[in-house]
VOPA-969471 format. One record per residue: x, y, z of N, C-alpha, C in turn. Coordinates in steps of 0.2 Angstrom, whole numbers, plus 2048, in hexadecimal, padded with zeros to 3 digits. Last residue first. Layout:
N
XYZXYZXYZ;...
***
This chain:
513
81177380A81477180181A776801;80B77C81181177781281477480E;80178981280278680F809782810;80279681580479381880278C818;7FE79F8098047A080F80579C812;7F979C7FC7F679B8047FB79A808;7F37A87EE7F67A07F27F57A17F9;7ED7AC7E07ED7A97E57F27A47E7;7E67B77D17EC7B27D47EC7B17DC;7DF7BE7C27E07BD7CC7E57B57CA;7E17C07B67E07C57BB7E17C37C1;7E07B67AC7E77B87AF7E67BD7B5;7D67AA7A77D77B17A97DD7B07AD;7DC79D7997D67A17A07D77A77A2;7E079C78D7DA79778D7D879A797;7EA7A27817E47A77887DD7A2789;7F179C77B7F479F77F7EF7A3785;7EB79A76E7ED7937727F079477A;7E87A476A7E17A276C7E579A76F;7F47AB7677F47AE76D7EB7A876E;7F97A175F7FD7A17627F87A6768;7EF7A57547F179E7567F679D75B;7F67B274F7EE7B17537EE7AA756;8027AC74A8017B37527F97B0755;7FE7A87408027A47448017A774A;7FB7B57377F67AD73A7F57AA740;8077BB7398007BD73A7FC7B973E;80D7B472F8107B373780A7B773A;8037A57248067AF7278087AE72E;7FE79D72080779D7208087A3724;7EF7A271D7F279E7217F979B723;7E97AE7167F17AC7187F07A871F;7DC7AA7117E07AE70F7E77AF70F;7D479E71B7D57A17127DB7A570F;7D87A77267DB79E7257DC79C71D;7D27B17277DB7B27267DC7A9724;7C67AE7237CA7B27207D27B271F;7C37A77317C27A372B7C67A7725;7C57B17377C97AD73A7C87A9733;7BA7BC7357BF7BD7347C47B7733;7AD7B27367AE7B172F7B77B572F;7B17A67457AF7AD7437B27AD73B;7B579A74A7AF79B7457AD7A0744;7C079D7517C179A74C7BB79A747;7BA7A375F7BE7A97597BC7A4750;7B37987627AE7A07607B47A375A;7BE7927667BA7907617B4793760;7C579976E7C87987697C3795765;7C17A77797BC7A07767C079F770;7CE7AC7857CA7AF77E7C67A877D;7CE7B67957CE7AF7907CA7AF788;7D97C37967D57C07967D37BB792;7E67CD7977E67C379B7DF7C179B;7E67D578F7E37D67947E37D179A;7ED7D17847F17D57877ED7D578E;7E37C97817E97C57807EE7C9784;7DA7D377A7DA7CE7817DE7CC785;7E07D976F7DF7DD7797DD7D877E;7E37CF7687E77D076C7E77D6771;7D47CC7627D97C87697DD7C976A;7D37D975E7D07D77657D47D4769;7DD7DB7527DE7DF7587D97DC75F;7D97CF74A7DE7CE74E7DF7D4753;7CD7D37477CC7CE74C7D47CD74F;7D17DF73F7CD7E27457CC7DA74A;7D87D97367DA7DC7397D87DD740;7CA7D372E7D17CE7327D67D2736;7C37DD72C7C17D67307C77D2732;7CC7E57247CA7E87287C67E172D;7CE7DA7187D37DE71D7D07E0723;7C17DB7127C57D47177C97D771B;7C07E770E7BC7E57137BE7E0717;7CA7E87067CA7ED70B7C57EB711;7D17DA6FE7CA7E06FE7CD7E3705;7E27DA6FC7DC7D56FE7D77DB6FF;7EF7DB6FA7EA7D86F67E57D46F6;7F67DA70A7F77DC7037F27D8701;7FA7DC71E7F27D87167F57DD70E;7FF7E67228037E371F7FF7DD71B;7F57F17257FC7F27208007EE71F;7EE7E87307ED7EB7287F17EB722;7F77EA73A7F67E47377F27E372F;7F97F673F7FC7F673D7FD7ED737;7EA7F873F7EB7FA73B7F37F873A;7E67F174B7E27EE7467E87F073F;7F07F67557F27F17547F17EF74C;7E88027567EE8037547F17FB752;7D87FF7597DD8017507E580274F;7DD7F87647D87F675F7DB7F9758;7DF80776B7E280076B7E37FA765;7D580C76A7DB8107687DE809767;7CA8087707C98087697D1809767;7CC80877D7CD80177B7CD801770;7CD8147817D48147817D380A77C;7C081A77E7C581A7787CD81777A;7B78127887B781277F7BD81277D;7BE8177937BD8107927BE80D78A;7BF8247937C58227907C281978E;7B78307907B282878C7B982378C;7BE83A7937B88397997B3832797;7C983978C7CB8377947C5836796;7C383F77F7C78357807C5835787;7BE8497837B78447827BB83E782;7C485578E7C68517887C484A789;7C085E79C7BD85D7957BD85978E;7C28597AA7C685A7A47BE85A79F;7BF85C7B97BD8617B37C08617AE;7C48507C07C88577BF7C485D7BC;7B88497BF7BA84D7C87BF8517C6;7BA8437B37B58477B67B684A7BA;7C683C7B57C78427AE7BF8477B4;7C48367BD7C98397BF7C783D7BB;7BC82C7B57B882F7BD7BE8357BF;7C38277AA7BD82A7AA7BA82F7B1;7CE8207AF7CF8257AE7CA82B7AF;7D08147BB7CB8177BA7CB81F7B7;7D98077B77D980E7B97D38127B5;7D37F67BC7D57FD7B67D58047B7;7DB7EB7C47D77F07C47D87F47BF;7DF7DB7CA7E07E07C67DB7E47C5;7E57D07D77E07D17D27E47D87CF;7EC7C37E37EE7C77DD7E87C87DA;7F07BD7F17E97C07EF7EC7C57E9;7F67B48007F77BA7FA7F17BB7F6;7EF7B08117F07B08097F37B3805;7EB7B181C7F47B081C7F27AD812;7DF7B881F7E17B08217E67AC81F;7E07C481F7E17C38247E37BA827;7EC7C58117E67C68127E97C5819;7F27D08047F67CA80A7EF7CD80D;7F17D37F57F27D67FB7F47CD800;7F77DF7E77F77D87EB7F77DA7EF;7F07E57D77EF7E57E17F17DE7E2;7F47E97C97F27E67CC7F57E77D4;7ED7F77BB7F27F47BF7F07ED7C5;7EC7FA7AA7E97F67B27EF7F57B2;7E480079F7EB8047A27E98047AA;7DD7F77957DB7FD7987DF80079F;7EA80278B7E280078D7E17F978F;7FB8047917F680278B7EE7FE78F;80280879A7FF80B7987FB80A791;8067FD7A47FE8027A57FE8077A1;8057EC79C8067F479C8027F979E;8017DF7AB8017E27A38047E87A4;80C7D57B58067DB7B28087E07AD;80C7C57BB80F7CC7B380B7CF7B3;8117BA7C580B7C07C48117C57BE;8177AB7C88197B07C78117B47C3;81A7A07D58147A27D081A7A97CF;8247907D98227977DA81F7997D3;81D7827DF8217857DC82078F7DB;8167747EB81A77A7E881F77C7E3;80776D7E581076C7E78157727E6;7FB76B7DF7FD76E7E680376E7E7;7FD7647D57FB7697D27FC76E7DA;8097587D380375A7D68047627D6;8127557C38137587CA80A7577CD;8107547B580F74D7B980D74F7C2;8217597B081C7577AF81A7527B4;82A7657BC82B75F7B982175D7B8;8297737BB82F76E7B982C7697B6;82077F7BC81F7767BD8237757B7;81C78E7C382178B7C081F7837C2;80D7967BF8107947C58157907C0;8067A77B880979F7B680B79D7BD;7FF7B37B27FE7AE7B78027A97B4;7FE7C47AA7FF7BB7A78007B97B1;7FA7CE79E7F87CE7A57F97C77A4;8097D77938047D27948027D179C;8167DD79380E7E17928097DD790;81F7D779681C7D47918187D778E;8247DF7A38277E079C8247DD796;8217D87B281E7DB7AE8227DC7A6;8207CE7C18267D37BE8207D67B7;8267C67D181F7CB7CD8247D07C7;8227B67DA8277BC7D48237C17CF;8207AE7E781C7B37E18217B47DF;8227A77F381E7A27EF81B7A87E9;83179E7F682F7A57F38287A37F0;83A7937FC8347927FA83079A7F9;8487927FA8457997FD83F7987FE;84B78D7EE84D78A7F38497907FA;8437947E583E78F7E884378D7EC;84D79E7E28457A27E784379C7E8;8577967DC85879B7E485379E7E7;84E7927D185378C7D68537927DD;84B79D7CA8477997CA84B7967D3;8587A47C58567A77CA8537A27CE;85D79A7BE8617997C485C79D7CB;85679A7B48547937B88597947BD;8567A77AE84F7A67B18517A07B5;8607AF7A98627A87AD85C7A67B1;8587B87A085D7B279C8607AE7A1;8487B77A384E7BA7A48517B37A1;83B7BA79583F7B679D8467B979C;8407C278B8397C379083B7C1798;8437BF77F8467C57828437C7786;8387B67778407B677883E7BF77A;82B7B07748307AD7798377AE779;81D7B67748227B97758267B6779;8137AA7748147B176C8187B676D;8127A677D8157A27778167A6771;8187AB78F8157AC7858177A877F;81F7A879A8197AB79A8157AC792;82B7A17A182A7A17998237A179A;82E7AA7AD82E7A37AD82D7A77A4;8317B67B28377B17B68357AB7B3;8357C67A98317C17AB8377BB7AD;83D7D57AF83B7CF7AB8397CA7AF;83A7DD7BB8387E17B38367DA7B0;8357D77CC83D7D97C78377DC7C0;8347D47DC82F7D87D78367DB7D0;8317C87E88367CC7E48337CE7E0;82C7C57F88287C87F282E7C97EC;82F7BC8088327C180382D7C07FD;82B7BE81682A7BB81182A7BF80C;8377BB8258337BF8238317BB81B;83C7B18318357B282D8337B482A;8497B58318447B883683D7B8834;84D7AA82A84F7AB83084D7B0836;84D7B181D84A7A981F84A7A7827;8507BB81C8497BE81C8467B3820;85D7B881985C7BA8208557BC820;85B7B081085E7AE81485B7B081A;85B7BC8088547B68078567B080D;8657C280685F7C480985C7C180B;86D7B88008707BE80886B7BE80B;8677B77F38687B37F88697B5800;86A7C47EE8657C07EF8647BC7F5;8787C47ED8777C97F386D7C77F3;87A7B87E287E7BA7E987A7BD7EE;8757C17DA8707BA7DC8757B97E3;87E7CA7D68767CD7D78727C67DD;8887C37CF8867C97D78807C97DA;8807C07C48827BA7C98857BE7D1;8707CA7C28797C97C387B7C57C6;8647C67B78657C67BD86E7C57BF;85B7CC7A78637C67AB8657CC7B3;8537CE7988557CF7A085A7CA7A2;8527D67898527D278C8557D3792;8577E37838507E178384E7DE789;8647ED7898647E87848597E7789;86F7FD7898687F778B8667F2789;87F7FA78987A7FC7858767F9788;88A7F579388A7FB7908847FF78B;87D7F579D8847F679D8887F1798;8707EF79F8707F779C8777F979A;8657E67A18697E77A086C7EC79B;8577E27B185B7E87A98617E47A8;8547DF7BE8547DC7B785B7DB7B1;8577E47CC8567E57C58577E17C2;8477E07D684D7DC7D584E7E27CD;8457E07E88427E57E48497E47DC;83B7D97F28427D67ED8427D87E9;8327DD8008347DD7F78377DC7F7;82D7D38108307DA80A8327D8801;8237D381D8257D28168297D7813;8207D582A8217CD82B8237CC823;8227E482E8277DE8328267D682F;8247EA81B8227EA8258247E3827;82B7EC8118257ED8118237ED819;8397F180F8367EC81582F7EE814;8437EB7FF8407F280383B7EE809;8537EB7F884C7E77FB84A7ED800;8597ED7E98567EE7EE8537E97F2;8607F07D985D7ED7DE85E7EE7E4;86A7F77D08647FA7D285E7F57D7;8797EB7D58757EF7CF86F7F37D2;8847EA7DB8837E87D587F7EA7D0;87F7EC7EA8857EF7E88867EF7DE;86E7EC7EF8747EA7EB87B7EE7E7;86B7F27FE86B7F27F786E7EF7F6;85F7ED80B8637EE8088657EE802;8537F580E8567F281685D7F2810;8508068068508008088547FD80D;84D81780384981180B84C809809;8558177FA85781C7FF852819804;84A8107F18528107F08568117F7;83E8157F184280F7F284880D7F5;83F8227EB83C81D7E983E8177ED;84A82A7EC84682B7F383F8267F1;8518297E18528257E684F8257EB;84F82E7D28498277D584A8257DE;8588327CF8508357CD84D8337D1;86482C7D28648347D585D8377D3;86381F7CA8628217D08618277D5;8628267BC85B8217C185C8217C8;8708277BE86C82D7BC86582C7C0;87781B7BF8788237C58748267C4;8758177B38718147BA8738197BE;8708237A88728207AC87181E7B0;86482C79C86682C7A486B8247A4;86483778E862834793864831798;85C84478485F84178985D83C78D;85883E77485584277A85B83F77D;85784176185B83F76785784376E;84884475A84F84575B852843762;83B84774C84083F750846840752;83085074383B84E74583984A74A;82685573F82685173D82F84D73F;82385D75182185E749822857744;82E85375B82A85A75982A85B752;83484876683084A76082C85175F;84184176C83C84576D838848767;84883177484683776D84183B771;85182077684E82977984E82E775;85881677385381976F84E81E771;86281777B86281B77785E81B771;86381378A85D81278585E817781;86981479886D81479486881178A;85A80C79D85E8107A086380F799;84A80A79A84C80F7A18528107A0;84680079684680279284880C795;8467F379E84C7F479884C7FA796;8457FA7AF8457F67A78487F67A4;8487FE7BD84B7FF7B98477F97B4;83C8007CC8407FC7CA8437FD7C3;8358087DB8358077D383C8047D3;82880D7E682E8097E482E8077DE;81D8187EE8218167E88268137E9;81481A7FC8198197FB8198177F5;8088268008088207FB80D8207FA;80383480180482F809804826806;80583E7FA7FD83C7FD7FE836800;81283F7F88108447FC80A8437FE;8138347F08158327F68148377FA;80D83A7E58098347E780C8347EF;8168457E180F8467E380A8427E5;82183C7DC81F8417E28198437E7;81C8387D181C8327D581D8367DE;81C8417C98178417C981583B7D0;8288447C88268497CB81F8497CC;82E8397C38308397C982D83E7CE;82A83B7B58278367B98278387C1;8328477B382B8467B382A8427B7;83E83E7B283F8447B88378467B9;83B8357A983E8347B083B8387B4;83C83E79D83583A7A08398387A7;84784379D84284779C83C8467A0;84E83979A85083A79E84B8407A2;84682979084883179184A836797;84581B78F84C81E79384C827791;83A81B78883F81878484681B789;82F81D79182D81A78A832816784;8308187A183281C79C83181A795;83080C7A982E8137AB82C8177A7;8357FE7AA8328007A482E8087A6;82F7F77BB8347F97B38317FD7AF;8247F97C28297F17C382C7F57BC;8218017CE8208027C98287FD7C5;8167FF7DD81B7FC7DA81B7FE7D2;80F8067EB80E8067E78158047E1;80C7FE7FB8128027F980E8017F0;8007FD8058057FE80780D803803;7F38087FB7F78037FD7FD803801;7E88147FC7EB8148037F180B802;7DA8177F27DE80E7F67E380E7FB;7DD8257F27D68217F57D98197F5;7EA8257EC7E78297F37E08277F4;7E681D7E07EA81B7E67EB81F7EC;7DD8267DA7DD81F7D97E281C7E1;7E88307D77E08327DB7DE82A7DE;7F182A7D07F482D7D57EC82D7D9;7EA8287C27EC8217C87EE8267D0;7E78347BC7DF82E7C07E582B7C4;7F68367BB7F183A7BF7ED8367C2;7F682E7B17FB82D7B77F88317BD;7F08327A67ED82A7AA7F282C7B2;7F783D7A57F083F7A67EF8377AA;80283979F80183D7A47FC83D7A9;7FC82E79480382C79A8008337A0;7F98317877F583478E7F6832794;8048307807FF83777D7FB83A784;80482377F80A82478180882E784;7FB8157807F981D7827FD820783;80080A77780480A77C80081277C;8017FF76C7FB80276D7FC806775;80E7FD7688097F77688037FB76D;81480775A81580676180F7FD761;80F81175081480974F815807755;80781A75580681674F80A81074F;81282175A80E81E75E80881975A;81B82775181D82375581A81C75B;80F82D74B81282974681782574C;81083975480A83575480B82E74D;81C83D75681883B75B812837757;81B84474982183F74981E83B74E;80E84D749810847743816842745;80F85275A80D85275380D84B74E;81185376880A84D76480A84E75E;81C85B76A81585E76981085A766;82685677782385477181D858772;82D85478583085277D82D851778;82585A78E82A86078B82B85C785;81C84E78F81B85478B81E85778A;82384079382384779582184A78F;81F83279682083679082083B792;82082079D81D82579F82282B79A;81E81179E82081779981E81C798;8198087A781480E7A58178127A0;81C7FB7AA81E7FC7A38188037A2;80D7F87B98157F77B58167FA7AC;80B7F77C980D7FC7C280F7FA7BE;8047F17D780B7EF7CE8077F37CB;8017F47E87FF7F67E28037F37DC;8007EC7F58037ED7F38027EF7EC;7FD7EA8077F87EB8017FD7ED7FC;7FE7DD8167FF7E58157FA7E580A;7F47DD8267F97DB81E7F77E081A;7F47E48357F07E682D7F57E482B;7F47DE8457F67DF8417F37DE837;7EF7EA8537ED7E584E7F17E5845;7F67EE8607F77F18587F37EA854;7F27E78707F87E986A7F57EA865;7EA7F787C7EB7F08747EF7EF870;7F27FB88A7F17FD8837F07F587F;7EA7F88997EE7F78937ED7F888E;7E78058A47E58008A17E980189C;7F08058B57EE8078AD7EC8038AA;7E78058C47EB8028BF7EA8058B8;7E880E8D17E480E8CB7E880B8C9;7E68088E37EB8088DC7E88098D7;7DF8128F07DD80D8EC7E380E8E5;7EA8188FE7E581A8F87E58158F4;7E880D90C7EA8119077E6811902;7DD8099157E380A9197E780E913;7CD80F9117D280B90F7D880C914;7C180F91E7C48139177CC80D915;7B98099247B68059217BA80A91C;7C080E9337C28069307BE80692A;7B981A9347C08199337C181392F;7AC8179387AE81A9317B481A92F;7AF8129457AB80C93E7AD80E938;7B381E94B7B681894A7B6812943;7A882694B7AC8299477B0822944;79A81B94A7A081D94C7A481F948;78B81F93E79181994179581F946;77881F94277F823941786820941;77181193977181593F77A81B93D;76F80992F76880D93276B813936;77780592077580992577080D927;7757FE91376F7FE91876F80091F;78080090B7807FA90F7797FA913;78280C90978580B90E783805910;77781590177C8118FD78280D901;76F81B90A76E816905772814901;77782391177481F916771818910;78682A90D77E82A90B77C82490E;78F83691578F82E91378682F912;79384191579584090F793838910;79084592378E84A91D791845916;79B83F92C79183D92979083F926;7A584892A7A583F92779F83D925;7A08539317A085392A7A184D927;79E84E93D79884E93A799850933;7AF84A9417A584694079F84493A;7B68539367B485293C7AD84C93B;7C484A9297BE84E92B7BC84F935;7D48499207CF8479267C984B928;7D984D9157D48499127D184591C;7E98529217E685191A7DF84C917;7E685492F7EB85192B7E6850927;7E285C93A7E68629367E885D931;7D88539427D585993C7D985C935;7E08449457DE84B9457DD84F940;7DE8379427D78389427D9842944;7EC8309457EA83093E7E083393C;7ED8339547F083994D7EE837948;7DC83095C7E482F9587E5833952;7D08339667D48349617DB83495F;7CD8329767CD82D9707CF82D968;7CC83F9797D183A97E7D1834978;7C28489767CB8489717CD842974;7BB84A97F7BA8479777BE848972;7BE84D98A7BE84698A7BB843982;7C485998A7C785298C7C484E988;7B785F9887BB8609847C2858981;7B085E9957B085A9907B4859989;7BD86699E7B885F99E7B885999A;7B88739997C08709967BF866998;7AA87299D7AD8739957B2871995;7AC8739AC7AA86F9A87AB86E9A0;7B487F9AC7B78779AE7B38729AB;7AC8889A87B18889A77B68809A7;7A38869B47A08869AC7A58859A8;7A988B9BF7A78859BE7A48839B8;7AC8989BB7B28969BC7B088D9BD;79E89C9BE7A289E9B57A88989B7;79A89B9C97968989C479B89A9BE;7A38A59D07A389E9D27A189A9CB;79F8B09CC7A78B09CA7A68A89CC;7928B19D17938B29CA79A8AD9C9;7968B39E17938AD9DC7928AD9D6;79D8BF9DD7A18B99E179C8B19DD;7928C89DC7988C79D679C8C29D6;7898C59E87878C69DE78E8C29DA;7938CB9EF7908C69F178F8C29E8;7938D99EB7998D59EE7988CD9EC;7858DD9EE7898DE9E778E8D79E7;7838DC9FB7818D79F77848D79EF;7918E69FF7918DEA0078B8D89FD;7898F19FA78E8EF9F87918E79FC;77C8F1A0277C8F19FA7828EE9F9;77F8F3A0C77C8EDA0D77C8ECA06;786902A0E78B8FAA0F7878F5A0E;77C907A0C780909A07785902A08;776907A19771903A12776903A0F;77F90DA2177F906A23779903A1D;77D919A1B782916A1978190FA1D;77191FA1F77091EA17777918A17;77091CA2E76B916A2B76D916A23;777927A3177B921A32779919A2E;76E930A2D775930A2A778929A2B;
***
């Protein structure tokens, strides 16, 4: 009994023993660890502690460096090395600069003398069609329709501003106005500014009618208040200034040009044919011309009447009746164009005073663009080029291509080339006809028909061969037959009047002259 419990007590003190050294090796294990722990934070700074933002451990910072793109690192770096080789601040992204705007000159369309006709005032009967018989061959019948091709026409050219220099209306009907107006809507809805200017034949014009069946009747029509309540978001309502005087303007085609959008007319109390610039008017010219002179800018004036004596077969009621004061105020200005229309002829002149001049010396050009509603019913493009030019041509409206893409059917509109040049041609031939007495049917019909050509020509600004015409057996005919005729005299007036082409024009912006 005494041998079980003296075993009993050798167990429990080597237990004892066991547990004690146990409790020894834990508590020196322990020491060690906190040890090391020390000693691998004792080198760390706060800008390297884990809890601050975009800092890693070690071996995650290794994880992200690639040994081949690191300069040819062979060996593992110091947390330290990795430190230094990060930026002290986040890198600056600079913004990239925006390009300035490259500057586009700008593009300018002329309309002119369209006489534009409403259909409410006529059923093209016998009175319409007897009116347009005595006309100078003006497509008064397919105004609508041409006007249409033009709108298509200039939503594909996209010009700065498209110009209808006077003469709107056929004879100031108030009917056609508010038509026009509703056609010129549908332009600037396709993203093409309109600007328009008054005629002679636009305001207080009581030769305004309306035709049906065989009757000829009074039509309403418009005052300058009236033109302007049609017309105003034409121009009018966008210009930098008006004139107090009268329906002029200046409109800012953009920052380095603008129009001198000039009326003409003269309409208070009755309209009259002929043009005249208001000694107001010239006044509030100059103002502008001044101040475009002082900011550079390069003024274009665009008026109804002609600025220079542009016809020898139409020399009264054309140029303006103070033509030489205008003349003097755009060349003190040195203005290098005047663009105007009313002749229904395509003409180019440049003003020379004085005989003898150098043909380089300045003076100022004026551009006339025909009727667009007489064949072949052209307008003209001015542009400003990149190498500081101007640049005048003309185009024909392309009715043909228009008639096609709408699905018209009617054989004039789709052959207009043909017929608008035929129409032309007999209206003039025939009005010339009827006044040859007693002479064959056949002569007639050859001296007729030669004076309807060259006067499409003559209306086209194209050059005629005066010594082809003169040896035509027509030309020998009238010389034969009425050589005293004012007829005659005409033909010899337009073959000494169309010695080149009118269609283009040029100048050089910068030019010192």
């Amino acid at each position: 009994m005494n041998k079980r419990k003296k075993n009993l007590l050798l167990v429990l003190i080597y237990t004892i023993m066991i547990l004690f050294c146990f409790g020894i090796v834990m508590v020196v294990d322990h020491l060690d660890t906190s040890d090391r722990d020390r000693k691998e934070t004792s080198g760390r700074t706060s800008e390297e502690s884990p809890d601050r933002p975009g800092q890693e451990e070690s071996t995650e910072i290794k994880d992200h460096i690639n040994p081949e793109t690191e300069g040819g690192m062979t060996e593992p770096e110091t947390r330290n090395e990795i430190r230094k080789k990060q930026p002290d601040k986040p890198p600056v992204i600079e913004e990239a600069e925006e390009e300035p705007e490259v500057y586009k000159p700008p593009v300018i369309v002329v309309a002119s003398d369209v006489h534009y006709y409403s259909p409410e005032l006529t059923d093209y009967g016998e009175a319409f069609q007897e009116m347009e018989k005595g006309d100078d061959g003006k497509l008064v019948h397919y105004i609508p329709q041409i006007m249409d091709a033009f709108t298509v026409e200039m939503e594909g050219l996209k010009p700065s501003a498209v110009i209808l220099s006077g003469d709107l209306t056929l004879n100031g009907e108030k009917a056609g106005h508010e038509a026009l107006a509703k056609k010129l809507e549908i332009l600037e809805e396709k993203g093409v500014k309109v600007l328009v200017i008054p005629g002679n034949h636009d305001i207080n014009n009581y030769f305004s009618a309306s035709y049906f069946g065989k009757e000829k009747e009074v039509a309403d029509i418009v005052d300058p208040e009236g033109f302007y309540d049609i017309y105003r978001r034409f121009g009018y309502d966008q210009a930098r200034s008006r004139d107090e005087d009268s329906l002029s303007y200046v409109y800012e085609l953009d920052e380095k040009n603008w129009l001198l959008m000039l009326d003409s007319a003269q309409y208070e109390p009755l309209n009259k044919v002929g043009g005249k610039i208001k000694e107001e008017t010239l006044e509030w010219m100059k103002e502008q011309l001044e101040e475009a002179k002082d900011l550079g800018i390069t003024v274009i004036p665009v008026a109804h009447h002609n600025l220079l004596k542009e016809s020898i077969l139409y020399p009264t009621d054309c140029t303006l009746e103070n033509s030489q004061n205008v003349i003097k105020l755009l060349e003190s200005y040195r203005v290098p164009l005047y663009i105007s229309g009313h002749l229904h002829l395509q003409r180019t002149k440049k003003h020379k005073p004085e005989p003898g001049e150098r043909e380089d010396a300045y003076h100022i050009s004026e551009v006339v663009a025909d009727s667009f509603a007489i064949s072949p019913c052209r307008y003209g493009i001015l542009k400003w080029t990149d190498d500081g030019r101007l640049v005048y041509t003309t185009r024909n409206t392309d009715v043909e291509r228009w008639a096609k893409g709408a699905g018209i059917s009617d054989e004039n509109l789709l052959q207009f080339k043909e017929y608008g040049t035929k129409f032309l041609t007999d209206v003039i031939s025939s009005q010339v006809s009827d006044k040859i007495k007693n002479l064959p049917e056949e002569q007639v019909e050859k001296m007729a028909g030669l004076y309807g050509d060259i006067n499409k020509a003559y209306c086209e600004g194209i050059p005629v061969n005066a010594k082809e015409i003169r040896s035509e057996e027509a030309f020998r005919l009238w010389q034969r037959n009425l050589p005293d005729s004012r007829m005659f005299a005409e033909i010899g007036m337009i073959l000494k009047d169309t010695g080149y082409d009118h269609n283009t024009w040029e100048y050089d912006l910068q030019k010192k002259e």
